[in-house]
N, C-alpha and C positions, 0 to 999 in steps of 0.2 A: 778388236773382236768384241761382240756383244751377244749375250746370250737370249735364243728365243726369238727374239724382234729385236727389228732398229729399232731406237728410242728418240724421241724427238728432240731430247735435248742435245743428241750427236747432228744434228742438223747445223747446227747454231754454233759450234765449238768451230773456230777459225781453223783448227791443228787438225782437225780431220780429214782424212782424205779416202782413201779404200774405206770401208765397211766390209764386214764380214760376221753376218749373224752366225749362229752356232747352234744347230737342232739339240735341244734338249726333253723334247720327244713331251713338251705342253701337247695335252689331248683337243682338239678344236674345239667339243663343248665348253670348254674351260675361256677360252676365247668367245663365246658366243654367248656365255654368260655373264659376261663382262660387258657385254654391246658391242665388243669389234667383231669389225668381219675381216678378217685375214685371207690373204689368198696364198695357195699353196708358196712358200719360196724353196723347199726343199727338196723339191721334182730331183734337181740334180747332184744334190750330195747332204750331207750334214753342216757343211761348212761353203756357205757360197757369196759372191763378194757381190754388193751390191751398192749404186751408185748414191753420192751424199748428194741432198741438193736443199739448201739453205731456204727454212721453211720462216724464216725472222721477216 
C-alpha cells in the first residue's frame, strides 16, 4: 500500500507486486501545482489496486 500516488520508486523494487494507492483526499490543485497531472484513480474507491510495471 501506498499513499496518494504510486511512487516510481515501487516500479523498480523486484518484491512488488499488487499496488494499492490509498486516497488521502490530496486536493488536485496541490498536484497541479507541482506540474503533475494526475488522472482521477479513485473513480472506484479509496483504495484501489493498480498494475506495477518496471519503469528502470
Amino acid at each position: 500500500m501506498t499513499l496518494a500516488l504510486p511512487k516510481v520508486g515501487l516500479g523498480r523494487a523486484a518484491n512488488v507486486g499488487a499496488l494499492y494507492p490509498a486516497d488521502i483526499s490530496v486536493p488536485p490543485a496541490l498536484f497541479a501545482a507541482m506540474g503533475l497531472e494526475v488522472p482521477v484513480i479513485f473513480r472506484s474507491g479509496s483504495v484501489v489496486a493498480v498494475r506495477v510495471v518496471d519503469v528502470s
